[in-house]
N, C-alpha and C positions, 0 to 999 in steps of 0.2 A: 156583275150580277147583283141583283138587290137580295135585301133580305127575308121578301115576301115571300111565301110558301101559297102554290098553289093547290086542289084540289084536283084529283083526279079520278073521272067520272066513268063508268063502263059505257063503252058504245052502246049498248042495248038501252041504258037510260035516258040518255041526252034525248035531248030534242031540239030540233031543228031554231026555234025561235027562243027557247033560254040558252043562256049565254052562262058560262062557267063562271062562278065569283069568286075572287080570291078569298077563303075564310083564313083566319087567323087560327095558329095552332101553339102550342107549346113553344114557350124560346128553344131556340138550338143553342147550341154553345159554338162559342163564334168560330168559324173557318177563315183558316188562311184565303186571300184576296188571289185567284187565279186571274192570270193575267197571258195573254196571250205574245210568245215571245217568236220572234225572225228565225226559221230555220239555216242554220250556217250556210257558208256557201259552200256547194261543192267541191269537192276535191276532184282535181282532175285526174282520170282513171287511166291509168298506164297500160297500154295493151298488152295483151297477154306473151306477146311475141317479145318484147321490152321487158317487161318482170321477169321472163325465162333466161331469157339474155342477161342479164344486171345478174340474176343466179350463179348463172355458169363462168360470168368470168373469173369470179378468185378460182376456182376449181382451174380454168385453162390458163390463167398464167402460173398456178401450183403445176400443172402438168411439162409448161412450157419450162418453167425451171429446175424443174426435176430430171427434164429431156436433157437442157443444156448445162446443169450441171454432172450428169452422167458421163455427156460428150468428153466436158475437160477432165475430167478423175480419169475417164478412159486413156482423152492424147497424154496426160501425163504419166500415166503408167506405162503404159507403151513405147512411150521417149525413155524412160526408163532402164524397163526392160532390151531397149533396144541400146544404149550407154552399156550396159553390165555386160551384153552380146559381144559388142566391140572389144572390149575388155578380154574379156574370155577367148576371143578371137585373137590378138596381140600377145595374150599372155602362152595360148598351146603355139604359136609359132615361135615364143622364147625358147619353149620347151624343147620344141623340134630341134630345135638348132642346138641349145646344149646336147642334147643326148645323141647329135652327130659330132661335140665337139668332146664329148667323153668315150665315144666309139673310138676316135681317131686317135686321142690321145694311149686307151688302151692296145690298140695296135702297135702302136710307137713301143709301149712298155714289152710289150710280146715279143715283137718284133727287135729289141735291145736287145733282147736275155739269150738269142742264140748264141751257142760257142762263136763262130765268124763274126757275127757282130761285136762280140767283147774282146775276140782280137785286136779287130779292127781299130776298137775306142783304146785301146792297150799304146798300139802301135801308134796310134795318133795323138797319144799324150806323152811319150819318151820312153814308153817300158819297155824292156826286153822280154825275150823268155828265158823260163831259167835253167841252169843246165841239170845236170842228176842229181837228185838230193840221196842223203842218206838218211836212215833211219836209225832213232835209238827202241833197245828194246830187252825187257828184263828177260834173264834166261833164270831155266829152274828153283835158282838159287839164292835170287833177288841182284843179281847183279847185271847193272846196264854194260848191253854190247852193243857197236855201231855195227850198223849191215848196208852194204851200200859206201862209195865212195865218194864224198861230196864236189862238186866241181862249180868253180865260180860262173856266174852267168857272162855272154860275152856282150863286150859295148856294145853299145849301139855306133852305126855308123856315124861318124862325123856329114855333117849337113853342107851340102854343094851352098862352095858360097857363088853366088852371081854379084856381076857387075851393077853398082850405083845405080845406073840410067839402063840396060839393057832390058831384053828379052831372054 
């Protein structure tokens, strides 16, 4: 641009055959030199299907892995829970089986304490029975009297001997 200042004339004055002169007017105070610069080059525009897209992926692989880490917190629990089952399952058939081996032992015990059975273990370990006992026992006057006549018990039969090698 120069630095000449033109005038400016109203359409209604002009006339056809004068020609507008450049008159001189007051200095200006000087302006920066505008210069006409290259628009950048465009950026190529990503359709809108692509910007949507590029969006949603961190969101679908946050979903994806929040899916498959739920999966394994789940099979691990599960395997877990299903370990402690086993467990629990081995340990009530421990139980079952004591409390049929403390049944049976109680029987045993019950089943000792009848009179005939404590014969029996009597007779089977060498004792005899015994024969009348007597009794001592203070009469009015603080003085012990025996009542009853004592009588020793009888042996036991001597034992069938058998032969070495026999039946």
């Amino acid at each position: 641009m120069s630095s000449r200042a033109t005038a400016r004339v109203p359409l209604g004055q002009r006339t056809s055959s004068a020609r507008a002169v450049p008159t001189r007017t007051a200095p200006r105070s000087p302006r920066p030199q505008l210069s006409v610069v290259a628009a950048p080059a465009p950026r190529p525009r990503r359709s809108a299907r692509t910007a949507l897209r590029s969006r949603r992926a961190p969101f679908v692989l946050l979903v994806v892995a929040l899916l498959a880490g739920t999966t394994l917190g789940l099979l691990v629990l599960n395997t877990a829970i299903a370990v402690d089952s086993l467990e629990a399952t081995r340990l009530r058939a421990e139980n079952a089986q004591r409390a049929q081996d403390v049944q049976r032992l109680e029987r045993q015990v019950v089943d000792g304490n009848t009179p005939a059975a404590i014969a029996q273990a009597a007779v089977a370990a060498g004792l005899v029975p015994s024969g009348a006992a007597a009794y001592l026992v203070l009469d009015p006057e603080g003085a012990p009297v025996l009542r009853g006549e004592p009588a020793p018990a009888e042996a036991p039969p001597a034992p069938a001997e058998h032969p070495a090698g026999g039946n």
